[in-house]
C-alpha positions as CSV (number, residue, x, y, z in Angstrom):
1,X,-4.8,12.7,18.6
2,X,-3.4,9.1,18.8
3,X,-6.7,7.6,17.2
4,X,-5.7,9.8,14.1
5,X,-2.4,8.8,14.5
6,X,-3.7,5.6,14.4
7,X,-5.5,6.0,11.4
8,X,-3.3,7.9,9.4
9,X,-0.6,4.8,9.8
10,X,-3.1,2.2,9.0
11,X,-4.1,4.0,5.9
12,X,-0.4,4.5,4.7
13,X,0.3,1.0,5.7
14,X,-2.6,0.1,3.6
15,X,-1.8,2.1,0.5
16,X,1.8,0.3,0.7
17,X,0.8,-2.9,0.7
18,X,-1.6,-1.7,-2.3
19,X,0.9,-0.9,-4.2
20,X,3.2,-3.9,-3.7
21,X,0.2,-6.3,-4.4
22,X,-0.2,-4.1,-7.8
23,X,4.0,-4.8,-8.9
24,X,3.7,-8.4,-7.7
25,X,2.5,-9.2,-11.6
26,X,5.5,-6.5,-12.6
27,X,8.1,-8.0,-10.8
28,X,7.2,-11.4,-12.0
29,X,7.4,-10.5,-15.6
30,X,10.7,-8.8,-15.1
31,X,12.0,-11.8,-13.2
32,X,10.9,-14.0,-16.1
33,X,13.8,-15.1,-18.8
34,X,14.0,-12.2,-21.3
35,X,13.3,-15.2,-24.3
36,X,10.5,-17.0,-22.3
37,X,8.8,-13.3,-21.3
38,X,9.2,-11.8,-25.2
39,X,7.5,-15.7,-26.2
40,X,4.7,-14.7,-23.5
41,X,4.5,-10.8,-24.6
42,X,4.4,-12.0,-28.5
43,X,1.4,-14.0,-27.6
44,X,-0.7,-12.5,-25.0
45,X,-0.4,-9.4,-27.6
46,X,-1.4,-11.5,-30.8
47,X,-4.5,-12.8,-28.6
48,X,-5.1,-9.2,-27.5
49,X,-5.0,-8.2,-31.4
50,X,-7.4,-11.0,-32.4
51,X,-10.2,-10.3,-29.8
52,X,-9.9,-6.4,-28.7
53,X,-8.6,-4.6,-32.0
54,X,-12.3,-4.4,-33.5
55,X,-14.1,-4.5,-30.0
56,X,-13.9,-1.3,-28.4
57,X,-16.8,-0.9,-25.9
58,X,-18.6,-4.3,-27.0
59,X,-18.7,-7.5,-25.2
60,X,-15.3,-8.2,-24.5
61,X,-14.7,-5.0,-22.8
62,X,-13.7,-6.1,-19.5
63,X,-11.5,-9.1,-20.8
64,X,-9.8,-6.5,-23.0
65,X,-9.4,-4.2,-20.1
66,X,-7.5,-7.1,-18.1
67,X,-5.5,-8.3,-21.1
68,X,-4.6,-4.3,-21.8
69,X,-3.5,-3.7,-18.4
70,X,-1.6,-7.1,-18.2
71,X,0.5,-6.2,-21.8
72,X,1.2,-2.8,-20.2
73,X,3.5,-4.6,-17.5
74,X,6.0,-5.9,-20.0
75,X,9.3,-4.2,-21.0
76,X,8.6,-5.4,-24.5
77,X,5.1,-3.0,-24.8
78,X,6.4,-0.4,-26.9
79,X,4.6,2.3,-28.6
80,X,2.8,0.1,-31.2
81,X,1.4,-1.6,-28.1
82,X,0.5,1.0,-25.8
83,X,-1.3,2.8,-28.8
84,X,-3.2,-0.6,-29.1
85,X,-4.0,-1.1,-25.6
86,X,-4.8,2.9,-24.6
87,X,-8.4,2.7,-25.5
88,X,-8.7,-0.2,-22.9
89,X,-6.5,1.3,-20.3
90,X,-8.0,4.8,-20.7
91,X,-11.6,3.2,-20.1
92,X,-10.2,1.2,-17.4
93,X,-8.9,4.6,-15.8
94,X,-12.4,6.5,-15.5
C-alpha cells in the first residue's frame, strides 16, 4: 500500500511540475510590457503568416507547429489568429 502511495504522489508531483514548466512561456508573455508583448505578438504572427499560411503539412511543419503553439500564449491571439494557427495546433494535438 505505501509503494502505491508512493507512486501515486510522485506521479502527481510530476504532472504539477508539468504543467508549471508548460505556463513558464505564458507567464512570461503576460509579464512582458503590454507595448513590447503586442510589438513581439505583431511580429512572431507576420513571420508565422509568411512561412506557415501556404504550408500546411509540407516542410515547415514542425517549425509552424512551434511558432502556432507559441502565438497561442499571447492575450493579443484573437480569433483571426487562432483560425490561422488551428491547423498547426490541431496537428500538433494528434
Amino acid at each position: 500500500m505505501t509503494r502505491v502511495l508512493v507512486w501515486v504522489l510522485a506521479v502527481l508531483l510530476a504532472v504539477v511540475g508539468l504543467q508549471w514548466v508548460l505556463g513558464a512561456e505564458r507567464r512570461a508573455l503576460l509579464g512582458m510590457e503590454p507595448e513590447k508583448r503586442t510589438v513581439l505578438f505583431q511580429e512572431s504572427f507576420a513571420s508565422f503568416e509568411t512561412l506557415c499560411r501556404k504550408d500546411p503539412g509540407g516542410a515547415l511543419t514542425a517549425s509552424c507547429r512551434r511558432q502556432a503553439r507559441f502565438l497561442s500564449q499571447f492575450p493579443e491571439c484573437d480569433h483571426a489568429c487562432r483560425v490561422e494557427t488551428s491547423q498547426y495546433l490541431s496537428a500538433f494535438a494528434r
